[in-house]
C-alpha positions as CSV (number, residue, x, y, z in Angstrom):
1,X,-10.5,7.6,-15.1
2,X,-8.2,10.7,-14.5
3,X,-11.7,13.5,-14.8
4,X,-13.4,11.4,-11.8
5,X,-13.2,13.0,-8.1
6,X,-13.9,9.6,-6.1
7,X,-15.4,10.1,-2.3
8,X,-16.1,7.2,-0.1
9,X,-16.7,6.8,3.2
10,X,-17.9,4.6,5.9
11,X,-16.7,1.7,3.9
12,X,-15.6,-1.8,5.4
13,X,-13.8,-4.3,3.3
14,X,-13.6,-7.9,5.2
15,X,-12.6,-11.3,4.4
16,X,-9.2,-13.5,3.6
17,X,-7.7,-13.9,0.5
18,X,-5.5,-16.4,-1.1
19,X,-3.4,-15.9,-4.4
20,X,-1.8,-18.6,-6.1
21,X,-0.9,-20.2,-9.2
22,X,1.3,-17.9,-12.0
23,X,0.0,-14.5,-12.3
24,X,1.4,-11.2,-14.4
25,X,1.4,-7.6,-12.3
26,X,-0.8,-8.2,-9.1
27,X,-2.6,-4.8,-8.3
28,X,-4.1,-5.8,-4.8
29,X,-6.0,-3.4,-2.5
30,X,-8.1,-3.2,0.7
31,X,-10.1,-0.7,-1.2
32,X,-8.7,0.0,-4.6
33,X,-5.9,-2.1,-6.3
34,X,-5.0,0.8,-8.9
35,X,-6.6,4.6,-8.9
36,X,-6.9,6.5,-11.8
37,X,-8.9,9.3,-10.3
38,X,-8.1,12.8,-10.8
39,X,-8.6,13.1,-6.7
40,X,-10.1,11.3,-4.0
41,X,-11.4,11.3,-0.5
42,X,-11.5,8.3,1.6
43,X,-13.0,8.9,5.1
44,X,-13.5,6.4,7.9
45,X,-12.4,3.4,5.3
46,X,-11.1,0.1,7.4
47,X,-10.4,-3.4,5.8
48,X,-8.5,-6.1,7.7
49,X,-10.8,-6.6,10.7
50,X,-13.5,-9.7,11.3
51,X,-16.5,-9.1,13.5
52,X,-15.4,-11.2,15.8
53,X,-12.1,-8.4,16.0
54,X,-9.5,-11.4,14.8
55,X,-7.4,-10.0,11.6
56,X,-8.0,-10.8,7.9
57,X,-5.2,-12.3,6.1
58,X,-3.8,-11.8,2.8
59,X,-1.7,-15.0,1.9
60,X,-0.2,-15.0,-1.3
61,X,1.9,-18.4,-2.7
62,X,2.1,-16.9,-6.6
63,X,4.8,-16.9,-9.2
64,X,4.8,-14.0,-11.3
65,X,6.0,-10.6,-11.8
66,X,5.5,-7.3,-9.5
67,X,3.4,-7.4,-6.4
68,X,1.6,-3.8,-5.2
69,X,-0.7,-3.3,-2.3
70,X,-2.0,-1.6,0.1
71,X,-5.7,-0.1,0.7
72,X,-4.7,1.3,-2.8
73,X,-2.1,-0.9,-4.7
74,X,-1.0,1.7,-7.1
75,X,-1.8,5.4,-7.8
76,X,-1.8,7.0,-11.3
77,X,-1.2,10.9,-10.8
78,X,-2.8,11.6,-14.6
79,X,-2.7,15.3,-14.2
80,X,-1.1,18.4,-12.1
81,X,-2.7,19.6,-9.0
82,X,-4.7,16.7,-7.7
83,X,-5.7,16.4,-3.8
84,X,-5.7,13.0,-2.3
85,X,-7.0,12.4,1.2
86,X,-7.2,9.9,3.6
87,X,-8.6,10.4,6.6
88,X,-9.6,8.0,9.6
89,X,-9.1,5.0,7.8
90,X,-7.4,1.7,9.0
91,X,-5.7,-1.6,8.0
92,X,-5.2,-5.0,10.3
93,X,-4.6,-7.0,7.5
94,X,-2.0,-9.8,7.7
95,X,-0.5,-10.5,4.7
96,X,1.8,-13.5,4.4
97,X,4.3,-14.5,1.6
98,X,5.3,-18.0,1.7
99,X,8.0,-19.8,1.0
100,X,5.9,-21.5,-2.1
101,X,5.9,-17.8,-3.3
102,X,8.3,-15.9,-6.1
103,X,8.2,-12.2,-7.4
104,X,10.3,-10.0,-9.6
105,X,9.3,-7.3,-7.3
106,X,7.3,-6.7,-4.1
107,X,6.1,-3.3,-3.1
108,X,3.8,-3.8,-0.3
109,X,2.1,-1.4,2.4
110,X,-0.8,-1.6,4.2
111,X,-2.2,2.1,3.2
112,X,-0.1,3.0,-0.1
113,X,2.1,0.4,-2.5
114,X,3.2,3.0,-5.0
115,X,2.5,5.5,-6.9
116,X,3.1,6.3,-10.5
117,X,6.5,7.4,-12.1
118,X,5.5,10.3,-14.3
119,X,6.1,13.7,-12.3
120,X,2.8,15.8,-11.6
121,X,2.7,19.5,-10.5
122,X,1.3,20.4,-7.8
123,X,-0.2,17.5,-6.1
124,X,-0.9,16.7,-2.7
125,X,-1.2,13.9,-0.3
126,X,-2.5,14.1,3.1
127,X,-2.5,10.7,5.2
128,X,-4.3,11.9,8.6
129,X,-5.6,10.2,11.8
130,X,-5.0,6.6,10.1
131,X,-3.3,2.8,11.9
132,X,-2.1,0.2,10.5
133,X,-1.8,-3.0,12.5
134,X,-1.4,-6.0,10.5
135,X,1.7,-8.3,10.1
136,X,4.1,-8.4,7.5
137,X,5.5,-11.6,7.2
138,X,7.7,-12.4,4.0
139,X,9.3,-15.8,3.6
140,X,9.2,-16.1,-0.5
141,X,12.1,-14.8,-3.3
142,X,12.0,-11.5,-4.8
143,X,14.6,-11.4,-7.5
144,X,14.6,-7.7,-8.0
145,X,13.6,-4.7,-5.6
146,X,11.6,-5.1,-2.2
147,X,10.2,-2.3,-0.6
148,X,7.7,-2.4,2.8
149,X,6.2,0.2,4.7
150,X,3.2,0.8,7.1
151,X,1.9,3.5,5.1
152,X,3.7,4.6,1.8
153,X,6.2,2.2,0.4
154,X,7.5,3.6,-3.0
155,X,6.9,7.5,-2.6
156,X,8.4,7.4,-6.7
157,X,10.1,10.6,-7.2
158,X,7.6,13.2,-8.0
159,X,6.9,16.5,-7.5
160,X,4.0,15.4,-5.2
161,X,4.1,16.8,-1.5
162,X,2.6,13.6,1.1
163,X,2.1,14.8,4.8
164,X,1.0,11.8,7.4
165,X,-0.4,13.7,10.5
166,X,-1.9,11.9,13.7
167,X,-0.9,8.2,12.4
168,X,-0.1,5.0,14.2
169,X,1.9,1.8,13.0
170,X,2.2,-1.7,14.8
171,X,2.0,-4.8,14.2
172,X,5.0,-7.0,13.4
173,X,7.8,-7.5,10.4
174,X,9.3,-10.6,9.3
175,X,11.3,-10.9,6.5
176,X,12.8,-14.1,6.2
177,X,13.1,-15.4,2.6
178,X,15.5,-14.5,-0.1
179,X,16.0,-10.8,-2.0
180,X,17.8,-10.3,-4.9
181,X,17.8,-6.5,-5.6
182,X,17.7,-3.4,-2.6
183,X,15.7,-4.3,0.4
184,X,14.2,-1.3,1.7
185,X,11.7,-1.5,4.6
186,X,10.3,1.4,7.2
187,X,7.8,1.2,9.6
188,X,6.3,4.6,7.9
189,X,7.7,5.1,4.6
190,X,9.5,3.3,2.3
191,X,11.8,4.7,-0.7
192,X,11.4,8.3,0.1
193,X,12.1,10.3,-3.1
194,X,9.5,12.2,-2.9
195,X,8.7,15.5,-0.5
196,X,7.3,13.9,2.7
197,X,5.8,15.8,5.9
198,X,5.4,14.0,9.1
199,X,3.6,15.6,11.8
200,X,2.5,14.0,15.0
């Protein structure tokens, strides 16, 4: 709800998962598939990783409509002035689209998907000391926009200011199957439309 301040820390989030069949919106997250919280700190956060250090995967052979993921899928910014951190978290997930798979549009990142469209005041996102390491490996049909990032993919054009600070990104890209609308892919950021600090 947009009067909760979340915190959570120390938090581990393992295990594969498959999607199939025919689905509507997916909201998929290694943590949180959509926030709605009016801030929220996430500190020392990792999903991706087995204990014996091999990578979860995220396989995904659906028909439907839009796709969003990420450690959070989606965020609703609900009023002006909200904080957002992440700190110290991480994600080795490996998230496959096969060639069984079909979407009308894929936003997909392995920290941030997207954010909400509605323009808030004031708010700030700080992405700090993070990694990403997982694969991206896409070999389904998107018939309308594709976006893919390590760490923000659809920055939607707010008046929000994002600074990433002390991040890595690996891990590999393939994008093989078929794309209808704008391809846009970065190994940081994705659509950038919004303010966007880099630092380190």
């Amino acid at each position: 709800r947009a009067n909760v301040n979340l915190n959570m820390s120390g938090c581990h989030s393992n295990g594969d998962l498959n999607v199939s069949g025919t689905t509507g919106n997916l909201y998929l997250g290694g943590l949180m598939g959509i926030s709605y919280c009016k801030s929220f700190t996430l500190s020392d956060c990792h999903s991706g990783t087995n204990s014996d250090s091999t990578n979860n995967s995220l396989t995904l052979s659906q028909t439907g409509s839009a796709v969003y993921y990420g450690l959070i899928g989606l965020i609703e910014y609900k009023t002006d002035k909200q904080t957002f951190t992440i700190s110290e978290c991480s994600n080795a997930t490996d998230i496959e689209f096969t060639s069984d798979s079909s979407a009308t549009q894929v936003v997909v990142s392995h920290i941030i998907g997207r954010n909400s469209e509605a323009p808030k005041s004031g708010t700030v996102l700080n992405i700090d000391g993070c990694s990403v390491s997982g694969d991206f490996d896409f070999l389904g049909t998107c018939t309308g926009l594709f976006y893919y990032a390590g760490y923000y993919a659809y920055p939607h054009e707010t008046t929000i200011t994002t600074t990433i600070s002390n991040c890595t990104k690996a891990g590999a890209v393939n994008v093989g199957g078929s794309i209808g609308g704008r391809a846009v892919i970065g190994g940081y950021v994705g659509y950038w439309r919004s303010k966007v600090n880099f630092d380190t």
